[in-house]
Backbone bond lengths (Angstrom), bond angles and torsions (degrees), N, CA, C in turn:
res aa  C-N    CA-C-N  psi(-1)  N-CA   C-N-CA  omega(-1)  CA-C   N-CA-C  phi
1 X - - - 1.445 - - 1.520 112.36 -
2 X 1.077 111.01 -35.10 1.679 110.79 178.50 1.753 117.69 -74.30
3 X 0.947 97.55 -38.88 1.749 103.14 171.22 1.793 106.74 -62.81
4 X 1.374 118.42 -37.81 1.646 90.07 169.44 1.472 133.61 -89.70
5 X 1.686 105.07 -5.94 1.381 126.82 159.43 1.803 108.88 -44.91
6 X 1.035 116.25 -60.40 1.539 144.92 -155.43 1.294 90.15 -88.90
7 X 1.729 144.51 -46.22 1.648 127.47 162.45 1.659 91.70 -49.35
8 X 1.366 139.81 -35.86 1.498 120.57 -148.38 1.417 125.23 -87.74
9 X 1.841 96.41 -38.44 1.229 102.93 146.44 1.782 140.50 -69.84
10 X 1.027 85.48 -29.55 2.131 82.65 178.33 1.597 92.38 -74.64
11 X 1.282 123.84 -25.95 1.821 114.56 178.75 2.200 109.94 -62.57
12 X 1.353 97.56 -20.79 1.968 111.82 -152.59 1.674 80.47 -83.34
13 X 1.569 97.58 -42.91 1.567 97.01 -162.15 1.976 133.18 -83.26
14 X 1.579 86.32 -14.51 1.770 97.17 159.19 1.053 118.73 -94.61
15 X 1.074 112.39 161.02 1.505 122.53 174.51 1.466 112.67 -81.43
16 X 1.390 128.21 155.72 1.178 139.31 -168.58 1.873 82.88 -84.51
17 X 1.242 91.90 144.62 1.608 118.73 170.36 1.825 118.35 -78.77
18 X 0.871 107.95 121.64 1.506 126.31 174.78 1.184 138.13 -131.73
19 X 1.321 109.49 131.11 2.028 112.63 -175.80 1.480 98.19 -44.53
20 X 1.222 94.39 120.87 1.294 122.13 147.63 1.950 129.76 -37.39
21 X 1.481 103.50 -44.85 1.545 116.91 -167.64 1.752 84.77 -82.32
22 X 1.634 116.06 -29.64 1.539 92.37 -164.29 1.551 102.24 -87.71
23 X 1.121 110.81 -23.05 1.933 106.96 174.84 1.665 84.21 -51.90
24 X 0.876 119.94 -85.17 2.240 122.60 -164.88 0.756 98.50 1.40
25 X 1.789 105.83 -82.15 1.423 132.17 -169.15 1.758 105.11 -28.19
26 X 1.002 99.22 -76.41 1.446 121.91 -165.02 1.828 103.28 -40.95
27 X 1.171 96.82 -31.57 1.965 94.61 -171.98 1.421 118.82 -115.21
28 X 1.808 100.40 25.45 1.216 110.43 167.89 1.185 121.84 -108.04
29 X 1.776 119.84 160.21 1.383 104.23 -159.60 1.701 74.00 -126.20
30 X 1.881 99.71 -178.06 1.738 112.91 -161.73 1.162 103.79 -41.04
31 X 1.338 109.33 -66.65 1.613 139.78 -154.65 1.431 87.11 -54.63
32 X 1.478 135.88 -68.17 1.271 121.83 -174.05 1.415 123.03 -43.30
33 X 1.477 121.77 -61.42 1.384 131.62 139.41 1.110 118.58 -14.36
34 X 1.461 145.58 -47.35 1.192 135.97 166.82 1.682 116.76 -74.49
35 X 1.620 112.80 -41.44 1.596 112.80 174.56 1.455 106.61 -33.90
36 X 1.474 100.95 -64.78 1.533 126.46 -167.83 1.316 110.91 -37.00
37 X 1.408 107.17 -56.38 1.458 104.20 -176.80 1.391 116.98 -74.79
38 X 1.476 145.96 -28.70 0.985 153.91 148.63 1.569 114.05 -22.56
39 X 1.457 114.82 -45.58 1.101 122.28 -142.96 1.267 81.82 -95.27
40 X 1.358 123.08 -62.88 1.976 137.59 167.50 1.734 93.43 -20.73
41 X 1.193 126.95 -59.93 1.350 109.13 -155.15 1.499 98.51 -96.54
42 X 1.203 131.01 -11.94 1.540 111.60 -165.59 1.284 100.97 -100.49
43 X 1.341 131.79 20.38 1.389 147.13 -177.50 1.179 110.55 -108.56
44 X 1.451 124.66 -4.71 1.511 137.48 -148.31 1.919 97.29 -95.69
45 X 1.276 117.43 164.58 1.481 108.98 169.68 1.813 88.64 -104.59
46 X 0.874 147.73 46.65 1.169 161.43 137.20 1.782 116.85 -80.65
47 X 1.318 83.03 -76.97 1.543 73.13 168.96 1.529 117.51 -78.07
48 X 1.000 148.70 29.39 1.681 155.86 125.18 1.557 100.21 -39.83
49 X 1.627 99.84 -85.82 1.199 129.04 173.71 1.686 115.92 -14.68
50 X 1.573 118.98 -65.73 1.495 140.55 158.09 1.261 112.57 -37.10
51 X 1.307 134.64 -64.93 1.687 142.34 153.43 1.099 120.33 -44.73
52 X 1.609 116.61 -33.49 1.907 99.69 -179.23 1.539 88.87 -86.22
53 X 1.445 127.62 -49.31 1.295 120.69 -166.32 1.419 113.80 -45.01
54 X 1.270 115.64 -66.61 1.803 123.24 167.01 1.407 100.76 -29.78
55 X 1.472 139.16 -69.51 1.264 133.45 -155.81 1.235 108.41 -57.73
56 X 1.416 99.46 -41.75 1.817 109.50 -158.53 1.673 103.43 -64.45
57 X 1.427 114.31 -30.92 1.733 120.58 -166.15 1.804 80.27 -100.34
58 X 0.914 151.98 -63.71 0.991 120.58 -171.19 1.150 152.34 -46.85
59 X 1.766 100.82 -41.28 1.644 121.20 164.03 1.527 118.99 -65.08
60 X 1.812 105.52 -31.63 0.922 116.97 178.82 1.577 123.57 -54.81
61 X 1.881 108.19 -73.35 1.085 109.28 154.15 1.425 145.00 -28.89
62 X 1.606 118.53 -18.36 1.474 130.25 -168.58 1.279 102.55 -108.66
63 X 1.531 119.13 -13.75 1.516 134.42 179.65 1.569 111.63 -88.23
64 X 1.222 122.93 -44.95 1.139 139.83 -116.41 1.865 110.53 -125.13
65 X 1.868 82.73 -32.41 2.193 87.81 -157.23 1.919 84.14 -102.76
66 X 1.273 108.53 -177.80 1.129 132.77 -169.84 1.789 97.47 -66.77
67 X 1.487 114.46 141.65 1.148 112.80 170.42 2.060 123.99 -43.98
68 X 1.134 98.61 -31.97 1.642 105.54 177.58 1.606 104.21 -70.83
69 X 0.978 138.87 -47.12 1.688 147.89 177.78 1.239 98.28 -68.33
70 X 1.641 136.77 -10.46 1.652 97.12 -165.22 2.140 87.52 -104.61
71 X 0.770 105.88 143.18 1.686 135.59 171.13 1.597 121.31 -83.51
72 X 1.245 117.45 -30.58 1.650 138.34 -175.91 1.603 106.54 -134.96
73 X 1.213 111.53 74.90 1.602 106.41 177.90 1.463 112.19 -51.63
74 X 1.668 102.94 144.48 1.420 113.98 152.76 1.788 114.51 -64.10
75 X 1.808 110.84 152.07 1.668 136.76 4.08 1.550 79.59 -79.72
76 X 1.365 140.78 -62.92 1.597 142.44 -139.44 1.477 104.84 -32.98
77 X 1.086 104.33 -74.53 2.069 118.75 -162.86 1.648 107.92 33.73
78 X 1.868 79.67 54.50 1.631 104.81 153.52 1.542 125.79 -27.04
79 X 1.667 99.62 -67.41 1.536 115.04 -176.22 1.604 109.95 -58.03
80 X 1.706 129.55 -43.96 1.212 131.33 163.15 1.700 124.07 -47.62
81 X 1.667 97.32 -41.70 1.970 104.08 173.44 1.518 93.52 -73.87
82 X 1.034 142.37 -44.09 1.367 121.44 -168.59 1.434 129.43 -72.11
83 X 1.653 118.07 -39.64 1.283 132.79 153.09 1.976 120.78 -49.03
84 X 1.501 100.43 -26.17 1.108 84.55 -178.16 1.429 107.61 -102.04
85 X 1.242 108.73 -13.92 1.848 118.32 178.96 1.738 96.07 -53.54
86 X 1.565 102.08 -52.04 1.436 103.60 -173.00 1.652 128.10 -55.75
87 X 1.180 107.80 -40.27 1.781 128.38 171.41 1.205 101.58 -59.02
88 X 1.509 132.93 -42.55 1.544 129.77 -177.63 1.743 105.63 -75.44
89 X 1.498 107.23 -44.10 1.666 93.99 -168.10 1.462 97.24 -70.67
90 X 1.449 129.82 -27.34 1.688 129.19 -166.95 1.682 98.39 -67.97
91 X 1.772 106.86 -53.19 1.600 100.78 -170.72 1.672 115.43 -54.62
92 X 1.582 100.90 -52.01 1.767 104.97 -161.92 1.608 116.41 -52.10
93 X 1.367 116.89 -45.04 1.818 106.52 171.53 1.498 95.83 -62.96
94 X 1.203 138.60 -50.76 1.768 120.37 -160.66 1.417 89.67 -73.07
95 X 1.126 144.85 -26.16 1.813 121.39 -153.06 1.761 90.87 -86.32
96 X 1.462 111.72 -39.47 1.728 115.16 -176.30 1.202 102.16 -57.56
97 X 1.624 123.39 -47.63 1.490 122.44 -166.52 2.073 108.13 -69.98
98 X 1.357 87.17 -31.56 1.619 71.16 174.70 1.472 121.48 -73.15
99 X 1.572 108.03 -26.35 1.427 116.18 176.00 1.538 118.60 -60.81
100 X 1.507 104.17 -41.67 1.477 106.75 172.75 1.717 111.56 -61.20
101 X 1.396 111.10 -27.34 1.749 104.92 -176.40 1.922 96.91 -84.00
102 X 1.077 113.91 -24.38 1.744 110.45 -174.35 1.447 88.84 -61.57
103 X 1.367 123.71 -65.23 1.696 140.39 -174.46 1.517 86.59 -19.11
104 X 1.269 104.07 -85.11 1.802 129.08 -156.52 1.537 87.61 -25.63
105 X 1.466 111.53 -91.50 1.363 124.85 176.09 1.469 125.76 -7.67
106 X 1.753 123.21 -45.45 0.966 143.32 150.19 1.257 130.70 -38.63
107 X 1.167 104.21 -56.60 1.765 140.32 153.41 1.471 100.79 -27.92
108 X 1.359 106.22 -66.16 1.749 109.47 -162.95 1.399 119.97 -68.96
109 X 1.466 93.18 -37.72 1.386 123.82 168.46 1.415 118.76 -32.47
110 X 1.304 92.33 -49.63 2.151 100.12 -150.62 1.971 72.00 -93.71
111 X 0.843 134.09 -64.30 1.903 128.80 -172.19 1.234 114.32 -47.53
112 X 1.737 110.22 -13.83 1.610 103.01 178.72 1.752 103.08 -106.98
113 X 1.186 106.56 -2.96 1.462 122.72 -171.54 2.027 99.59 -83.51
114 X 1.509 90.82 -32.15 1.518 108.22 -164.05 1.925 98.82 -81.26
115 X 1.084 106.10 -37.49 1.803 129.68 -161.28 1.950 68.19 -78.24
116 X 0.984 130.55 -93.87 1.536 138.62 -152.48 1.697 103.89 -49.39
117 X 1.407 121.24 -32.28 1.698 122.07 157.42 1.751 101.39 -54.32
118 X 0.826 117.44 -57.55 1.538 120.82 -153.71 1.197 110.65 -65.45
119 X 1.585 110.65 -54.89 1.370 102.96 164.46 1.788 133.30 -82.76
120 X 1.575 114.98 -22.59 1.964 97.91 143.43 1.579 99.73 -39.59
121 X 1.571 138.14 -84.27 1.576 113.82 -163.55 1.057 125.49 -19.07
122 X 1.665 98.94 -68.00 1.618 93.45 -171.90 1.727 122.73 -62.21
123 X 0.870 104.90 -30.79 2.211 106.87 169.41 1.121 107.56 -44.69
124 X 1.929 109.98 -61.57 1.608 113.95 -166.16 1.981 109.74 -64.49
125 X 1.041 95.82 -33.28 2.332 99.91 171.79 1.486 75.82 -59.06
126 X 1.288 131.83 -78.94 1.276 129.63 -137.51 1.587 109.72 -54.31
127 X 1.551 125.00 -48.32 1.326 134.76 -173.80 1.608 98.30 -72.71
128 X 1.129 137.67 -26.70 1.564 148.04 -143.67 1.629 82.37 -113.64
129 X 1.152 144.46 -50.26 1.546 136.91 176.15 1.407 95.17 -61.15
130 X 1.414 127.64 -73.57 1.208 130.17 179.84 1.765 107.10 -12.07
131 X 1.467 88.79 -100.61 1.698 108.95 176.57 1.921 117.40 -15.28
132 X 1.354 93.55 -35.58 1.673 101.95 -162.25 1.650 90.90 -88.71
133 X 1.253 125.05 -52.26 2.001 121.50 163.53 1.436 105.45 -37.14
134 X 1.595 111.71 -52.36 1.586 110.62 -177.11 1.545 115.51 -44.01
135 X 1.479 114.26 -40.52 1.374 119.07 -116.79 1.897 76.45 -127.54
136 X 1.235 107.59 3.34 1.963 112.10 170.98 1.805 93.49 -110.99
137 X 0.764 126.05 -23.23 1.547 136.05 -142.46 2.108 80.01 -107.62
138 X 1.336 119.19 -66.63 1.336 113.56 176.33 1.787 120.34 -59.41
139 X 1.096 121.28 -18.80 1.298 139.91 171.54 1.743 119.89 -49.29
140 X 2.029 82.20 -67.71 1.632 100.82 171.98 1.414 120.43 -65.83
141 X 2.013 114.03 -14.77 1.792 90.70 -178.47 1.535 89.41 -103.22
142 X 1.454 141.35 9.05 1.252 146.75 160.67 1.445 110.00 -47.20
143 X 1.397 108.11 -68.19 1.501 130.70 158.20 0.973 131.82 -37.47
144 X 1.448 108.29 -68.64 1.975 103.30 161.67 1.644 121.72 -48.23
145 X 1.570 103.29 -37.36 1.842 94.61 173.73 1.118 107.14 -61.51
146 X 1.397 141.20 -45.16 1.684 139.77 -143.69 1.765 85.14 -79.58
147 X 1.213 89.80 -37.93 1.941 88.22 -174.74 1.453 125.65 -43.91
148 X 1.620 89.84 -62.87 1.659 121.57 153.11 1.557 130.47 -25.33
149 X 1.747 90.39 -62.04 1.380 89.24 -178.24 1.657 106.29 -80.15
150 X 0.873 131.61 -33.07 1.517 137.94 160.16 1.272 122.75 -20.94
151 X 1.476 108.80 -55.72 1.408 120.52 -169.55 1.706 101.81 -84.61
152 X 1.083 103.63 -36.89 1.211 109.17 179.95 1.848 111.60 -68.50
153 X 0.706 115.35 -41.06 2.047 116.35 178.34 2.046 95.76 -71.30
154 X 1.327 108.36 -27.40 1.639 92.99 175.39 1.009 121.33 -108.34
């Protein structure tokens, strides 16, 4: 009787277990939500792909078409360094800020990783007390047979 008392309490006294991704979720605000996704796609070899492609038709075209068609003269292609100066200073604070929210997440991660260590401990004391009551309790009707059979051969 005491061993399922003692499952009931170590059950009162942890906390119920929960996804991890939905705590995140839950303690993020737009702007993070938006970092995040920024960061999700500009990490992509897709968007590589989007940037070399743009470069490649752009430089190309300014290299390539009749002096009247080109818009960004060759060698400078000022207007191309400046557009792209801009995409780098816009990405690098959002790509860090999403990294700092991946971190967080990480964060929660390894404390819920720690919460889910703590309580396996407490089960295994709990099953390991168990076993050891079992294992005094199988002892004593060990004993009473030898007794048994004892009395019984004299």
């Amino acid at each position: 009787m005491a061993a399922p008392e003692k499952v009931k309490d170590l059950r009162a006294k942890l906390p119920p277990v929960r996804n991890v991704s939905e705590i995140h979720r839950e303690r993020m605000s737009k702007l993070d939500r938006l970092a995040l996704f920024v960061t999700e796609r500009v990490g992509t070899m897709g968007f590589f792909f989007i940037i070399a492609g743009w470069t490649v038709f752009w430089l190309g075209w300014n290299f390539v078409m009749p002096k009247s068609l080109r818009f960004d003269p060759y060698p400078a292609f000022v207007l191309w360094l400046f557009i792209s100066n801009l995409i780098q200073i816009h990405l690098m604070p959002l790509i860090m800020i999403g990294q700092n929210i991946q971190g967080r997440r990480a964060e929660i991660r390894g404390d819920h990783d720690y919460e889910t260590d703590r309580r396996a401990e407490k089960e295994i004391e709990t099953i390991l007390l168990h076993l050891e009551n079992q294992q005094d309790l199988i002892m004593q009707i060990l004993g009473k047979i030898e007794k048994l059979e004892a009395a019984g051969r004299g």
